[in-house]
N, C-alpha and C positions, 0 to 999 in steps of 0.2 A: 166231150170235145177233145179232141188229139191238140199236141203241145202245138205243131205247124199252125191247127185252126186261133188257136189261144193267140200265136204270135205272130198272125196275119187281123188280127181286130185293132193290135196297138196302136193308136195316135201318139203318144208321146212317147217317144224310145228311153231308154237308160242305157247308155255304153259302158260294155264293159271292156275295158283294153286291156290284155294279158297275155303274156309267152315266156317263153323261156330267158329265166335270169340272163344279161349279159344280150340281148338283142333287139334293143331298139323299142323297148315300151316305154321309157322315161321319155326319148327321143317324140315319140308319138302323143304321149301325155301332154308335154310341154305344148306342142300344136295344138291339141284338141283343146287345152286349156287356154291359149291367145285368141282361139276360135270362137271362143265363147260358151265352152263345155265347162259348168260348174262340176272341177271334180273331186270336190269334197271344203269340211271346214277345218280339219286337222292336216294338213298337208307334211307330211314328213319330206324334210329340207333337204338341202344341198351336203354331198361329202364328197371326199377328197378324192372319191374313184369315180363319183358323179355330180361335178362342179355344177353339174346349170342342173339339176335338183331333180328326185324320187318322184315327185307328184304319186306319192301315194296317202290315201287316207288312212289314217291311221287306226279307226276303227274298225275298217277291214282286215286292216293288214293284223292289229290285234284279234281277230276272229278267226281268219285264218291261221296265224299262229299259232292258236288255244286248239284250234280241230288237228294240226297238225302234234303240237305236243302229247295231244291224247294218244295218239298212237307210236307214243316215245320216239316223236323225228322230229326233223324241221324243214326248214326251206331246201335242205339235200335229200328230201324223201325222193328214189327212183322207183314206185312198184317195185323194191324187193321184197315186199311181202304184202298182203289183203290192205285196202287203206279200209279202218273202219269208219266208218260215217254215223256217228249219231244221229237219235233219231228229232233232235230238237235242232238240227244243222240247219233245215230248209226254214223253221221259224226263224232263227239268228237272220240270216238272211232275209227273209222277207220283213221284219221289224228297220235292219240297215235301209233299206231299199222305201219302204215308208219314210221313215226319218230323214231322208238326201232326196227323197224325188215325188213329190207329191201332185207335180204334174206341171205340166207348162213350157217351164224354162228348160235350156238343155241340160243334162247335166250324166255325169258318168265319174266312173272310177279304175282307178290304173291297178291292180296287183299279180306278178308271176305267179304266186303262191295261189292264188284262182283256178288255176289250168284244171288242179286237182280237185275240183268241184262244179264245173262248166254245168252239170246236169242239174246241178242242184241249188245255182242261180238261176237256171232255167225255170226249172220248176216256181223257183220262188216270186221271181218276175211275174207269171201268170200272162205271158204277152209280151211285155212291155221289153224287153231288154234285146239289144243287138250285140254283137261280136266284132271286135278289132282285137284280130287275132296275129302275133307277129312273130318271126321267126329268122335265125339266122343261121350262118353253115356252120354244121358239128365244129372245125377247126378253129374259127376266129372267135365263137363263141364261146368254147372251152380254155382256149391261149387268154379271154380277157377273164376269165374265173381267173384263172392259175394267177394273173397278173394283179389281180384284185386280195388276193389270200396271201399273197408274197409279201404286198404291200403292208398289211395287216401283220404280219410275223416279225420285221423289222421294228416295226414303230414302241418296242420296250424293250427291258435288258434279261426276261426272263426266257428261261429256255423256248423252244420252241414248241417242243410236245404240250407242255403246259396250254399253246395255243388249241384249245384242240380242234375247234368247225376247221381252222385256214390251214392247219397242218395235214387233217384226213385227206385233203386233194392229193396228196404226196402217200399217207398210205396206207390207200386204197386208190392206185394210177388212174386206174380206169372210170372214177368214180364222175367223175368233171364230164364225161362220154355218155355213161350211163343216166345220168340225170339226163342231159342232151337228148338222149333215144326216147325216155320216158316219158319226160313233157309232151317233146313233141310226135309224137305218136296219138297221146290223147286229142293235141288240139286238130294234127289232121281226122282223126275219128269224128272227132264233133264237127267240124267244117264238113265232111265229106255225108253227115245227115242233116244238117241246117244252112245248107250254102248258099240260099237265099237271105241268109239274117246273117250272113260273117261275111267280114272281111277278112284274108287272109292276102298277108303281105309281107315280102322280104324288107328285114333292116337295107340290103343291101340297095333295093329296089326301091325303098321309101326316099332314099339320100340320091341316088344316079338319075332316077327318070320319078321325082316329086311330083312330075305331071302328069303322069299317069295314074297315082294317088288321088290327087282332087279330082279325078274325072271316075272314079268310081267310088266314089265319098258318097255322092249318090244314092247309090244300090242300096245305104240302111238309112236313105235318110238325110243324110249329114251333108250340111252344108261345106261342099269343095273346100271353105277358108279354113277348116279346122284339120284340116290338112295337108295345110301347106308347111316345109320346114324352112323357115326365117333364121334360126337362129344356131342351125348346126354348126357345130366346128367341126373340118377334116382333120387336125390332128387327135380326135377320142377317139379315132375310128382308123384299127385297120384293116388292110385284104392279103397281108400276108400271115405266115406261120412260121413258128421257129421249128426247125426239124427236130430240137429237142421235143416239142410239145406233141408231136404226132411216134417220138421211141418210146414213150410209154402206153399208146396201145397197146390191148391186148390181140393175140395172133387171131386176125379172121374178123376183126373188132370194126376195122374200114369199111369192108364190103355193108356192113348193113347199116353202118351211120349212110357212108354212099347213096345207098338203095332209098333209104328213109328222104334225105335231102331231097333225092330225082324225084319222089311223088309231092312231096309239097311244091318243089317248081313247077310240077304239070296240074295242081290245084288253083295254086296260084293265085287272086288277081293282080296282082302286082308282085311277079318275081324279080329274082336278083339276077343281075343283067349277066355274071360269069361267076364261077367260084374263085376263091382265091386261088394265090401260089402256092400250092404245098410241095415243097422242097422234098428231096425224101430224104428219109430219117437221119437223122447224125446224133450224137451227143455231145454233150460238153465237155469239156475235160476236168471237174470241177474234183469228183473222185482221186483221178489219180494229180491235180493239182496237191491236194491237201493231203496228200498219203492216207488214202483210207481203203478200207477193203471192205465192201458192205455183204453185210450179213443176213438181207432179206431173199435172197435168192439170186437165181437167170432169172425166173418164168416171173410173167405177173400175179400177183395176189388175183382169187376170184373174188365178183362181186359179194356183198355179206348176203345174199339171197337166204330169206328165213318164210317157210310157209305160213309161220303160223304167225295173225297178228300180234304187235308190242301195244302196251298200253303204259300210260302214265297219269291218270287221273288226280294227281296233285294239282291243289288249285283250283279244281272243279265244285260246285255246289252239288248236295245231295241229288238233286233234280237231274244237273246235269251229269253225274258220274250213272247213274242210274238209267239216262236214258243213252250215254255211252256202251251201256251192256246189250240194253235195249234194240239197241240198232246192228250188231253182231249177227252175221249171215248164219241161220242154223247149221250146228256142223264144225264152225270157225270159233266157238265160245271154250275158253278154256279156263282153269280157273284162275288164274293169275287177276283178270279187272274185281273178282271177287275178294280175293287178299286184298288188294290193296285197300278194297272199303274197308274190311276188315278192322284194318291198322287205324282205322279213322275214330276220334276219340266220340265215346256217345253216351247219352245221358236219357233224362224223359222225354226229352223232343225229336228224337232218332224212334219213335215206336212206328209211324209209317212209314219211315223208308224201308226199316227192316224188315216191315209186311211185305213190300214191293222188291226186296231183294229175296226172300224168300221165293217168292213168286219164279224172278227171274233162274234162279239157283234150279227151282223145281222142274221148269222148262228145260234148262239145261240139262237136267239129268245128274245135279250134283245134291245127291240126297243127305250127304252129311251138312252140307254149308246151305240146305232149306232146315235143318233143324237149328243150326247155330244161329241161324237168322232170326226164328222163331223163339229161340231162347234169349235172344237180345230185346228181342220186339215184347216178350212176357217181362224183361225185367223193368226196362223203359215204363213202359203201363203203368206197372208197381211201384217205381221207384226203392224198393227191399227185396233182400235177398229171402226174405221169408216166402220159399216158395207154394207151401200150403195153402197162400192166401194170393197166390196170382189169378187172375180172374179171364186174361186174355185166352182165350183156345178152349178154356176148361169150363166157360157158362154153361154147357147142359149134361154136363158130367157131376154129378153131384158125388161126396167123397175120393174124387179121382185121386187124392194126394195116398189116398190107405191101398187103390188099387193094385197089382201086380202089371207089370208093365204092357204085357200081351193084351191085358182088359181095356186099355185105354182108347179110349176114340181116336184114330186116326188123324185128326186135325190137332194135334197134342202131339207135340214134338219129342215130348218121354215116351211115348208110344214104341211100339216095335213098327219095321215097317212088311207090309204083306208081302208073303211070299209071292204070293197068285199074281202081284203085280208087278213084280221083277223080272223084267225080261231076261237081262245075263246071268250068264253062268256064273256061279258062286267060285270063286278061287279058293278059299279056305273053309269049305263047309265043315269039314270034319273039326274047327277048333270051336262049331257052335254049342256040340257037344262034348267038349273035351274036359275032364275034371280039372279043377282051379288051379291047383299045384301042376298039374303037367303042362296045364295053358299059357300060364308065365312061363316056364321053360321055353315053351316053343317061340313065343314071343321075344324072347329075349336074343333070340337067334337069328330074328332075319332082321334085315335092314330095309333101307328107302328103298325102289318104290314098294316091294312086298309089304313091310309092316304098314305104311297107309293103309293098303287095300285090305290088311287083314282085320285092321282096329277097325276100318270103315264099315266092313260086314259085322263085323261085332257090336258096336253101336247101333247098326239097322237091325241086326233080327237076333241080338242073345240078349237075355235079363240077365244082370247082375243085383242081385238084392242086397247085396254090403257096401257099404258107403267103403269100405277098404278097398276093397277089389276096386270099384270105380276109380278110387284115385291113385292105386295102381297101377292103372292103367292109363290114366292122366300123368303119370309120372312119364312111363315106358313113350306115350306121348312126346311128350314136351322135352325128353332127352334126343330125340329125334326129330329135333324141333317141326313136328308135326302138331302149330300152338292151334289149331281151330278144332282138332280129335281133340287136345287135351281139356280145351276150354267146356267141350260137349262131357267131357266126363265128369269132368269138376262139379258143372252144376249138377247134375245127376246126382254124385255122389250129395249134393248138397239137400236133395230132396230126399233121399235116406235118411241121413243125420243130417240136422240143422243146429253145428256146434261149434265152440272156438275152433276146434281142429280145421275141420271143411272149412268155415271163414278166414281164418288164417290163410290157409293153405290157398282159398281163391282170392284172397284179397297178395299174396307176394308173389301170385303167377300173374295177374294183375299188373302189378307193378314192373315186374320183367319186360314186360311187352307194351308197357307206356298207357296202357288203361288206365289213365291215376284219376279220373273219378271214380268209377265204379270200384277201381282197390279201398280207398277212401272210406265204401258207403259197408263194403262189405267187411274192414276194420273199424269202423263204427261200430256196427253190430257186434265184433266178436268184443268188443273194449266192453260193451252193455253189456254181456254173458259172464264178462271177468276183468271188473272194474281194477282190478288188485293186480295184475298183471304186468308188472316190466317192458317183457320181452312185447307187448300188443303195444303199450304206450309209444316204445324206440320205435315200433314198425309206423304206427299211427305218427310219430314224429316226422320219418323220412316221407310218408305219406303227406304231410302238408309242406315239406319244403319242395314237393315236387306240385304240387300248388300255388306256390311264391305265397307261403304264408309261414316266416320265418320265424314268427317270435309265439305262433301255438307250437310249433315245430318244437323250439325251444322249451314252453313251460311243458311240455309231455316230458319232452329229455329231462327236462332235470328231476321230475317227479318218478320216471326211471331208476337215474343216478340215485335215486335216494333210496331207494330199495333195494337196489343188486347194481352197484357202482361197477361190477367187474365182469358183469353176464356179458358173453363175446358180442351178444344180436346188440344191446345198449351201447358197449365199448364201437361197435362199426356203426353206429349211428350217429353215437357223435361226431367222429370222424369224419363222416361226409357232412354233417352240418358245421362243424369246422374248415372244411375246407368251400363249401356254397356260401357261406359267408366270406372265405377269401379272395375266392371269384366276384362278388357283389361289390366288395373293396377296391378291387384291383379295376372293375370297370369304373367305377366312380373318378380312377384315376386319372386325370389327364398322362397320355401318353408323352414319354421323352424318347427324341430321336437325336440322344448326343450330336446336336450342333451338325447335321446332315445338310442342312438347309443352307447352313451360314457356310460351310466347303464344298457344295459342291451344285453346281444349277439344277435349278429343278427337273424334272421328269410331268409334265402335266398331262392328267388326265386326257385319254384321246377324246373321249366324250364334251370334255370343258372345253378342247380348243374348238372342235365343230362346231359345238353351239357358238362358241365366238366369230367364226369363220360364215359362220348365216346373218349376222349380223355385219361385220366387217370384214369380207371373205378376203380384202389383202395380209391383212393384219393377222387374221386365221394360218393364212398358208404359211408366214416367215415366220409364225410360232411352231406349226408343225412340220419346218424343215429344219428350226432348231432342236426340237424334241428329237427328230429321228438320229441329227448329229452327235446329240447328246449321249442316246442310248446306245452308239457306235462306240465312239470313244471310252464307256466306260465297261464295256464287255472286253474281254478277249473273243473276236468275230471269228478264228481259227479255230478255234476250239468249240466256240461256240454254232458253229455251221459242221465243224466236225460230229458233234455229239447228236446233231438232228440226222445227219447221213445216215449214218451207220448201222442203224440198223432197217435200214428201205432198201427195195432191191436196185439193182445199180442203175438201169434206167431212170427209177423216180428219183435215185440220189444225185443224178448230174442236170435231170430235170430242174431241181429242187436247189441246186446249185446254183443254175443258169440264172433263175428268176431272183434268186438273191443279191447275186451278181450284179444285175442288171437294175435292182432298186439302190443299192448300194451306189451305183457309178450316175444315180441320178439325183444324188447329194453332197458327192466327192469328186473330185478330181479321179480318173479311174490312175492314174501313179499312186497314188493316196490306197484305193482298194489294195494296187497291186502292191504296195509294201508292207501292208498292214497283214496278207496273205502269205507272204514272204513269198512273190514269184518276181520273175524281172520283172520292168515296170517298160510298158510298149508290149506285151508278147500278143495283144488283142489286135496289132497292126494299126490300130487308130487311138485318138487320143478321145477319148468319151466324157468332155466337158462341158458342163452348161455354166460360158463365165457370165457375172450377173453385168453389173451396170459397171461400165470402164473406166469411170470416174471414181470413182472409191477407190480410197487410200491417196486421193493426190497432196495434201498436205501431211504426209507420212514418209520417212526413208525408213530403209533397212538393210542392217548388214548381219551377210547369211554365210556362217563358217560351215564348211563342209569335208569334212572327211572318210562317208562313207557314202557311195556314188549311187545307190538304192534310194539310201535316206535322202538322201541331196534329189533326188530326183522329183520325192515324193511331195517335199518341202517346198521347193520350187513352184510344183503344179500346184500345190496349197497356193502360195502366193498369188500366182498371177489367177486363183479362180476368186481371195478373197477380198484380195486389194491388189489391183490389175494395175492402177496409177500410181503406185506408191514408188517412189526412187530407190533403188535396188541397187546394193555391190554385194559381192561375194567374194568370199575367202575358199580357195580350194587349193586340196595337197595335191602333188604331184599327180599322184596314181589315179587320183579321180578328175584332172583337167579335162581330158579329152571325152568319157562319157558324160561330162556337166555343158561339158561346150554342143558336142552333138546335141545333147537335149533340148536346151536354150536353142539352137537353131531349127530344128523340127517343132518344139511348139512355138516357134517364133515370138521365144521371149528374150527382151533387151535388157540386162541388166545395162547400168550406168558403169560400170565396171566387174571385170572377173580376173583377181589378187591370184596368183601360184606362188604356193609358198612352199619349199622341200622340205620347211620343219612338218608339214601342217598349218592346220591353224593355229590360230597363236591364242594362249592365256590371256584373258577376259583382262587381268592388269596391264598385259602390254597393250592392252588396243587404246586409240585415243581417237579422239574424232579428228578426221583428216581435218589440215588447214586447205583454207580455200576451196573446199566441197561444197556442193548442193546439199550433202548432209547436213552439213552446220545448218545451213537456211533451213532444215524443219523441224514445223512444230515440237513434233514427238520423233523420236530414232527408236529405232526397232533392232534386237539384238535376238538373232537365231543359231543354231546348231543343230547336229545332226548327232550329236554326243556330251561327252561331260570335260569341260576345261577347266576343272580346279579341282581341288583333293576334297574325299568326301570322308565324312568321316561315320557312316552309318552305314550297314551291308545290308540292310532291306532295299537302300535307296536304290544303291549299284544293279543289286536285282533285279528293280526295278524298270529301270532305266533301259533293261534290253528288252523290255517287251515293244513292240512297237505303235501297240495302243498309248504306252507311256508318251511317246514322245507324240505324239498326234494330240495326247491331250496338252501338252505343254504349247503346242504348234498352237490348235483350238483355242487354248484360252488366251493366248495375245491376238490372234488373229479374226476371231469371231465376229460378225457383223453390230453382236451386243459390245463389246469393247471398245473395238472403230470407231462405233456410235458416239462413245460414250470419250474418247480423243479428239473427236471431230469439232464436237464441241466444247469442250477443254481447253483453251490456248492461254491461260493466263499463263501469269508469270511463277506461279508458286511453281514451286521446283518437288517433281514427283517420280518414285522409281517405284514402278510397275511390275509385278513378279506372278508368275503361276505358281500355285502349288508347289511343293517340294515332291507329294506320293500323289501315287493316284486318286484324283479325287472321289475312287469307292472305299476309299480308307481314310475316315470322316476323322477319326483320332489323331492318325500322322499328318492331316493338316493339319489339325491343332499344333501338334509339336511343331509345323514347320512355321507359326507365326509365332513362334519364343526362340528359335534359333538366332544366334549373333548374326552381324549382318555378313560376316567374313565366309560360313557356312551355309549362305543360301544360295539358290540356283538360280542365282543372279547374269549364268550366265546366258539365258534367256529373259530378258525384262523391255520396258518400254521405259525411256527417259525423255522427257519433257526440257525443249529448250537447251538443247547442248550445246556449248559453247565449242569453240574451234580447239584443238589439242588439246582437252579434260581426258580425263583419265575417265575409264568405263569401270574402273573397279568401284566394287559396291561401296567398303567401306571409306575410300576415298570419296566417292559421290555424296556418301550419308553425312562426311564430315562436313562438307560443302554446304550443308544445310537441306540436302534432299529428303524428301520424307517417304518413307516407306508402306506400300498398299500392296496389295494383292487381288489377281486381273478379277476374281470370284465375285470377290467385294464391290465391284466398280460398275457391273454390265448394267447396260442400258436395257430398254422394251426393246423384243425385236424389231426392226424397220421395218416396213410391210415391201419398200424393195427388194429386201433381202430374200428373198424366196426364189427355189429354184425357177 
């Protein structure tokens, strides 16, 4: 029966909803799911780049992720090279598919990561499964990648490369396109053979004409309601493009995103009504903003295009890595998924895989790793190295162990293997017969890949009868770290002589390569051959601490030591069981992070706030718009956006810019970016601020000295984005009146007063609080600056001080919505002077020092004061005399507010 006949008998459908990342299948999910589509029991949640939530089931989504990782990618695999498909894919699948849908009810499931297996749902369905297929235009699609990875790159303090899924959009330019063409190419493929059983529908076309949606809901079935969208928002969704994000294509790259788009609107059933606006190209200025000159080229990077499959079978059961190989189109099998088993530790219960990878090896045509197979799969059986008495392969050979190696049955991996059945030509036939001493010469002369293929033909069709020679050439081997020839000669040599030396020798090649059972069984053995031995006990020592069995480890060492306390193999064995015990010590230790906690606010896990933010998604978001402020304030961003630049080529670096940019000014004030940046502040022509709620800070004044018209600027726009009502006067020198006044009237901010003073401002001692002011009447008074007014007496601080991080963090930690919080509801009468830090709070020590400083040497001249009286003096130590008591703003932060969110 054809797959059509199969998927025309189904009574109960299973949907499957799937497209490319970034277009509209959460969108589609969430409908299908208020529709009444059970679409799974593990639903992965809401995040912060998909507020109203994934609806993806989780053990899909982990199954697709595991067939993906097998072939060393993830959810950014574009067909640049074979996808391999194991051959137990279509069962995984059809066991999900039993377990979620056993008939009746609706039910379906959401994942992009599907696209890349549509046949093989198909298959596994047997009938039963329909297609919502969704799609949206290369541009807006790609721009919400970039926008989704940007966001991701900011949210810590460590470099960016370090990120490295969010950072490859940047480089590799083209890569955000190339996934774009790949996806969707498969799913027009598949639509354009099952387009009776798919829907295929634009994002764009799902949200402008929804009613065209439920009027072909229909066609698989589904009832019109699971397709209605209720609960979109317009601002997740846009229809333009930044001309940055279309300068990183690559040349000729448009026409066929273009061509791709025009055939899925002519497929269609529900297209998108126009394409966006694509601007043409521009860039940012973000390069030659920050004085950088990048060094990845003009042209764009190519894609990483590799013919030949990647494998990564970590984390796979034997079954499953075995039928990973399994499923390898003839032709495309290389040996790489074979190494890796390799590496995999094995014992007696590894003797049928190793039959079965033998198998596989043999098919492949890889005739050294079906004997290394077979030598694993013999020892396994045995469990000892005493090969004489292996019983696997050698049941109807009787004396095989006495024979000469050409006499050996062929199913006997010491065997020679037949000429008459090797179809290639010999590369090194002449060294089959080449005398011993001239043979090691020649050998010792060629390199990778020649000595493979020469040891390999050597192994297959020459006898060596000396257990020397063999591990001679197990040496020549394993210096060439060629360990699966050396492994194949070792034992060999082991079947010659079965002696300390051979067991030695294969129990510390063994241990090289992490075998430490099998090193273990085969320094057992040599320990039994030569009880009285030192150098076998040290080795049998390091041999169980790589077992986590420290204290046999130990009595072998010391019964060592007792014998040849000075032998160098004893002397480096204790050594490392001296130091595995200092690591064992040092883990048991609870970690100290010198008082990091107690100066400077946390940094929380992004993980811990989402999970919190699924629960209480207000509360969520004002934690991770603190995190992101956090990790602003404590980098150097110039430098730190510097060092990701520079070496990308200059489109993805202004790209890359832009999008930083732009996350940045969705947490700051963009004054705030631009002085942090060190460019004028205003050069973007608009003011890029989202102020929160207009009422915060109105039982608040402050007074704001200003002498540098940048920082004054920057300061300013801090204010009125984080306490908009607080009563405001400012002090400004001469030279900066007139860019302060401009400012304050463009972003139509009213100070209560603005002081010109020709000194400057004035020393933190002279100031008092005015009589007869609205200042006096508040609660708390707030004391700012844009510099330092009193003598310092430490040159880290000075230093300091001119970075403009520094003064952002000092601005932050009076200002913070955690602090305000924490003043708002504060109003007694105890008398309290509020202070930031002295250093930057990534220098967890110099806060310490700065809470034992007198109070005459603190940077008092930023603090908050509680209840100030009319003409008091703002100096510190006159406040402290007064009875004020001294805190620090670190110490005092409240839980974020859940208003507080951008």
């Amino acid at each position: 029966m054809s797959e059509s006949e199969q998927l025309s008998q189904s009574n109960t459908p299973f949907y499957l909803c799937t497209g490319f990342h970034r277009s509209g299948t959460s969108l589609v999910a969430q409908s299908l799911a208020r529709g009444g589509v059970n679409m799974g029991g593990e639903l992965m949640g809401a995040s912060f780049s998909n507020p109203l939530g994934h609806v993806e089931d989780m053990p899909a989504v982990r199954m697709h992720d595991q067939l993906l990782a097998l072939n060393n990618s993830d959810w950014r695999f574009y067909d640049q090279r074979p996808l391999i498909k194991p051959v137990w894919a279509v069962n995984y699948i059809r066991r999900y598919l039993s377990d979620k849908h056993p008939g009746g009810a609706l039910a379906g499931v959401k994942d992009p990561r599907a696209l890349f297996y549509l046949n093989d749902w198909l298959e596994a369905g047997q009938g039963s499964l329909r297609f919502i297929l969704l799609y949206r235009h290369w541009a807006t699609a790609a721009q919400s990648l970039l926008n989704r990875a940007s966001r991701h790159l900011v949210n810590g303090r460590a470099d960016v490369a370090t990120n490295k899924v969010n950072f490859s959009f940047w480089q590799q330019p083209q890569l955000a396109f190339a996934m774009w063409q790949a996806s969707n190419q498969r799913l027009l493929n598949f639509y354009q053979r099952y387009p009776q059983h798919c829907l295929l529908i634009a994002q764009e076309g799902f949200v402008a004409n929804n009613h065209q949606a439920t009027q072909v809901a229909g066609k698989i079935g589904l009832p019109h309601i699971c397709l209605k969208a209720d609960t979109f928002k317009p601002g997740l969704m846009t229809d333009s493009v930044s001309p940055s994000v279309l300068a990183i294509l690559a040349q000729g790259q448009q026409q066929s995103l273009d061509s791709l788009w025009q055939a899925l609107q002519q497929q269609a059933d529900v297209p998108a009504p126009q394409a966006p606006d694509i601007a043409p190209p521009k860039v940012f200025a973000g390069a030659q903003m920050l004085g950088i000159e990048c060094k990845g080229g003009p042209g764009q990077p190519e894609a990483d295009k590799s013919p030949a499959p990647q494998y990564n079978l970590a984390g796979l059961s034997w079954h499953e890595a075995l039928g990973v190989i399994a499923g390898v189109p003839e032709g495309l099998v290389s040996e790489v998924p074979f190494l890796q088993i390799f590496r995999r530790p094995y014992d007696q219960s590894t003797e049928d895989y190793f039959q079965s990878l033998a198998k596989l090896a043999h098919g492949a045509g890889y005739l050294h790793l079906t004997r290394l197979s077979k030598f694993r799969a013999m020892y396994a059986s045995a469990g000892h190295w005493q090969t004489e008495r292996w019983q696997l392969f050698t049941e109807d050979d009787c004396g095989w162990h006495n024979k000469p190696d050409h006499n050996l049955q062929k199913a006997n991996p010491f065997s020679l293997h037949p000429r008459t059945e090797f179809t290639r030509q010999l590369q090194f036939e002449h060294l089959l017969q080449t005398e011993w001493s001239l043979l090691s010469q020649g050998l010792k002369r060629l390199k990778r890949p020649a000595l493979h293929q020469a040891l390999t033909e050597l192994l297959l069709f020459r006898s060596v009868d000396a257990a020397s020679g063999l591990t001679a050439l197990a040496q020549l081997a394993g210096q060439q770290d060629e360990n699966e020839l050396a492994e194949c000669f070792r034992i060999k040599a082991l079947r010659r002589e079965y002696s300390v030396d051979t067991l030695v020798g294969l129990g510390d090649f063994y241990l090289g390569i992490g075998q430490h059972q099998a090193a273990h069984q085969a320094l057992t053995e040599a320990l039994a051959l030569a009880p009285d031995m030192p150098v076998i006990k040290a080795r049998m020592a390091a041999s169980y601490l790589q077992l986590s069995q420290p204290d046999k480890a130990e009595s072998l060492l010391l019964e060592a030591e007792k014998l040849t306390p000075n032998q160098p193999v004893v002397k480096r064995s204790r050594a490392r069981f001296n130091q595995f015990m200092a690591q064992q010590n040092a883990a048991d230790q609870p970690s100290e992070q010198a008082g990091q906690s107690e100066y400077q606010p946390p940094l929380q896990p992004y993980e811990e706030i989402l999970a919190l933010s699924r629960d209480n998604p207000a509360l969520g978001q004002a934690l991770d718009l603190h995190n992101r402020r956090i990790a602003f304030v404590l980098r150097n961003n110039r430098q730190w956006l510097r060092k990701a630049m520079v070496s990308l080529t200059p489109t993805a670096a202004e790209s890359l810019a832009e999008k930083i940019d732009q996350q940045w000014c969705r947490i700051w004030p963009a004054e705030v970016v631009d002085f942090v940046l060190g460019q004028p502040v205003g050069w973007r022509g608009k003011k890029n601020v989202s102020s929160g709620d207009s009422c915060v800070g109105a039982g608040l004044a402050l007074m704001v000295m200003i002498t540098e018209a940048e920082a004054g600027k920057a300061l300013l726009g801090l204010i009125s984005h984080l306490v908009p009502a607080a009563r405001l006067v400012v002090f400004v020198s001469e030279q900066c009146q007139q860019p302060v006044r401009d400012y304050c009237e463009a972003a139509q901010l009213k100070p209560a007063e603005i002081k010109v003073t020709d000194a400057g401002a004035p020393e933190q001692a002279e100031i008092e609080v005015p009589q007869d002011s609205l200042l006096a009447e508040a609660h708390w008074l707030g004391l700012l600056n844009t510099g330092w007014w009193h003598k310092q007496t430490d040159k880290r601080a000075q230093e300091a001080s001119a970075e403009p991080e520094w003064l952002l963090q000092q601005w932050y930690n009076l200002l913070c919505p955690q602090l305000t919080g924490y003043l708002d509801n504060n109003h007694s009468a105890a008398k309290q002077l509020i202070v930031p830090p002295l250093y930057p709070l990534h220098q967890a020590e110099d806060a310490a020092v700065s809470a034992q400083l007198p109070a005459e040497q603190l940077p008092t001249s930023m603090c908050w004061v509680n209840n100030p009286e009319a003409g008091a003096s703002l100096s510190p130590d006159k406040l402290m005399a007064h009875g004020y008591q001294l805190a620090f703003s670190h110490q005092l932060l409240s839980e974020p507010a859940a208003d507080s969110a951008e």
